[in-house]
TORFIZA-782093 format. One line per 10 residues: their letters; for each residue x, y, z of C-alpha. Coordinates in Angstrom, 3 decimals, m for minus. Layout:
a) X Y Z | ... $
END
This chain:
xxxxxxxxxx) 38.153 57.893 46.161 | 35.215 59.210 45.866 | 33.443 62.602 47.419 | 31.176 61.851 49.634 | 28.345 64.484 49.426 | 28.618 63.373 45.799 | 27.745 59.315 46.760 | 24.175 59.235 48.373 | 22.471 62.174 48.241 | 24.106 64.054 44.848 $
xxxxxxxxxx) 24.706 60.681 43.193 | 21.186 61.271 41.582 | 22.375 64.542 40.460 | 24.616 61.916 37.956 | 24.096 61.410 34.586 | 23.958 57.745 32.846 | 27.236 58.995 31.431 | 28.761 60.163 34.180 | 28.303 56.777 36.065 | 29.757 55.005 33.455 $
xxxxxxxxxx) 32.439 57.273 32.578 | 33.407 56.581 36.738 | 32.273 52.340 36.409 | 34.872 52.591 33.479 | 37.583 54.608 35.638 | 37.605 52.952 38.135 | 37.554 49.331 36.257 | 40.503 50.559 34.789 | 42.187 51.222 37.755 | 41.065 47.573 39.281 $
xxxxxxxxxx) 42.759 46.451 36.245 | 46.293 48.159 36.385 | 46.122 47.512 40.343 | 45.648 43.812 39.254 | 48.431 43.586 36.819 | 50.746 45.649 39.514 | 50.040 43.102 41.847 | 50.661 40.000 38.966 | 53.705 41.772 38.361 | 55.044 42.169 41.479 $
xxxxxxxxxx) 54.083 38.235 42.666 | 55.721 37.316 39.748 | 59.020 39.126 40.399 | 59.080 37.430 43.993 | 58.838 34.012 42.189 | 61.451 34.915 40.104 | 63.782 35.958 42.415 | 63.018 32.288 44.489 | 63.357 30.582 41.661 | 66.713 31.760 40.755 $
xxxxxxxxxx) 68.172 31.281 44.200 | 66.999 27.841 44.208 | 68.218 27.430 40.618 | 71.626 28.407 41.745 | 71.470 26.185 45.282 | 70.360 23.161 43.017 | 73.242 24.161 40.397 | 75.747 24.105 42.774 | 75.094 21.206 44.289 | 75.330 19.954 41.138 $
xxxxxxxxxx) 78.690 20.506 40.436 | 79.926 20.028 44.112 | 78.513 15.936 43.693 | 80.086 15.891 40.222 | 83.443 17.123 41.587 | 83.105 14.560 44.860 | 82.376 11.409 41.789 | 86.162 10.960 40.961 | 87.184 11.237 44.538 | 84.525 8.767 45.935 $
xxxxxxxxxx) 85.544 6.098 42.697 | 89.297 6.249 44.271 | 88.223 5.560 47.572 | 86.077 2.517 46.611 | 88.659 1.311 44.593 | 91.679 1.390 46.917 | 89.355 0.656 49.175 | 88.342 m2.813 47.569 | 92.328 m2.923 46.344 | 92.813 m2.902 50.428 $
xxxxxxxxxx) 90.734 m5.863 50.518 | 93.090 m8.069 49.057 | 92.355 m7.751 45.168 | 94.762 m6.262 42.862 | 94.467 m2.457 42.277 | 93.391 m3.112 38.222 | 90.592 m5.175 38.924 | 89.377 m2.915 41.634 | 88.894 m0.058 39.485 | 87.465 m2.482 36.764 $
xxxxxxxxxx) 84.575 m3.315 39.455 | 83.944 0.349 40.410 | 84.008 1.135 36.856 | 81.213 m1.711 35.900 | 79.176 m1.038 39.092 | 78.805 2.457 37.332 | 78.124 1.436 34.397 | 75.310 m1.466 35.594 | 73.726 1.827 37.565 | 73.779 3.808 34.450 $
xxxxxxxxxx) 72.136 0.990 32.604 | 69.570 0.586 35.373 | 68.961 4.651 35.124 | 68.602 4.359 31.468 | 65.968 1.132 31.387 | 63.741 3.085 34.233 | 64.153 6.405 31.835 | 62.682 4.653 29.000 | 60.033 2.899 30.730 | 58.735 6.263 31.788 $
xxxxxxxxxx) 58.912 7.778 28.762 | 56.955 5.261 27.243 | 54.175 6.290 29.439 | 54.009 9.950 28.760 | 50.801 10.574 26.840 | 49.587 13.918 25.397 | 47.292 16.149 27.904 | 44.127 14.035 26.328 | 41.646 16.380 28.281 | 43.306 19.715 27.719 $
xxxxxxxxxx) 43.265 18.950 23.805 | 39.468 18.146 24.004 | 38.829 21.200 26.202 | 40.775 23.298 23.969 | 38.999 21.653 20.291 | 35.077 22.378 22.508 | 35.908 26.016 23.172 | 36.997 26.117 19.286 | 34.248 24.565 18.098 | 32.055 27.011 20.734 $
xxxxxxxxxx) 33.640 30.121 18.934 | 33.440 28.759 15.386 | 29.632 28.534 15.735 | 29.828 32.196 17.014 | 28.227 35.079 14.238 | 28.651 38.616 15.713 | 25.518 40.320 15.938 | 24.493 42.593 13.164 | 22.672 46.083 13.481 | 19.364 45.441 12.585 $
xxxxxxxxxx) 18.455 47.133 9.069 | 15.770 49.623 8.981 | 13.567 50.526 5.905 | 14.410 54.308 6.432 | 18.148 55.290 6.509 | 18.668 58.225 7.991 | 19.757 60.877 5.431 | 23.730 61.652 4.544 | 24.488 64.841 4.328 | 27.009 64.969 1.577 $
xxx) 28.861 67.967 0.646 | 29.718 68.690 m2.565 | 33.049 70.308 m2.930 $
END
């Protein structure tokens, strides 16, 4: 930090550019502290997200391995029922099929209502249109340039 005897009475002992020299330190520093800290949150939310990644991956493939093994048991279990062992796996076979048919309507339906982000697109074509109409600010021009001392080698 700072000294103190240099803060309340000797801080008007400062020069103009001196106080900016330390406003401009020590914005600096906010703004490496800042990014530290963005870096470091975003680690932490990497490292969650790639546990749950790998929990929600491996579920995945432990329901995709207990598929086959569920099919058998409804079919032997409908065969056990009475009906011949062919047409039981026919039904657990079309009962997949109708449910993948089912997925597949409700897929497209919501597809067809996916729209583009109407408000972020106007937001982003304002601010555009905001800095388009922007002209930096020129230095104004004097009658009397100051003199260039040339040198004539």
């Amino acid at each position: 930090m700072s000294d103190p005897s240099n803060t309340a009475a000797g801080g008007a002992d400062r020069s103009l550019g001196q106080l900016v020299a330390s406003a401009t330190a020590e914005m600096s520093a906010l703004v490496h502290d800042e990014i530290a800290l963005a870096k470091a949150e975003l680690r932490q939310d990497v490292k969650r997200g790639a546990i749950g990644g790998l929990a929600i991956g491996t579920a995945g493939v432990l329901v995709l391995f207990s598929l086959p093994v569920l099919s058998f048991a409804a079919a032997y279990g409908i065969h056990n029922l009475g009906l011949g062992l062919a047409w039981s796996f026919l039904i657990v076979g079309g009962a997949f099929l109708l449910l993948a048919a089912l997925l597949g309507l409700l897929a497209v339906a919501k597809f067809k209502k996916v729209k583009p982000p109407e408000k972020s697109i106007a937001s982003a074509k304002q601010t555009a249109a905001v800095l388009g109409g922007v002209k930096p600010h020129p230095r104004p021009v004097t009658d009397q340039a100051p003199a260039v001392a040339r040198s004539s080698a």
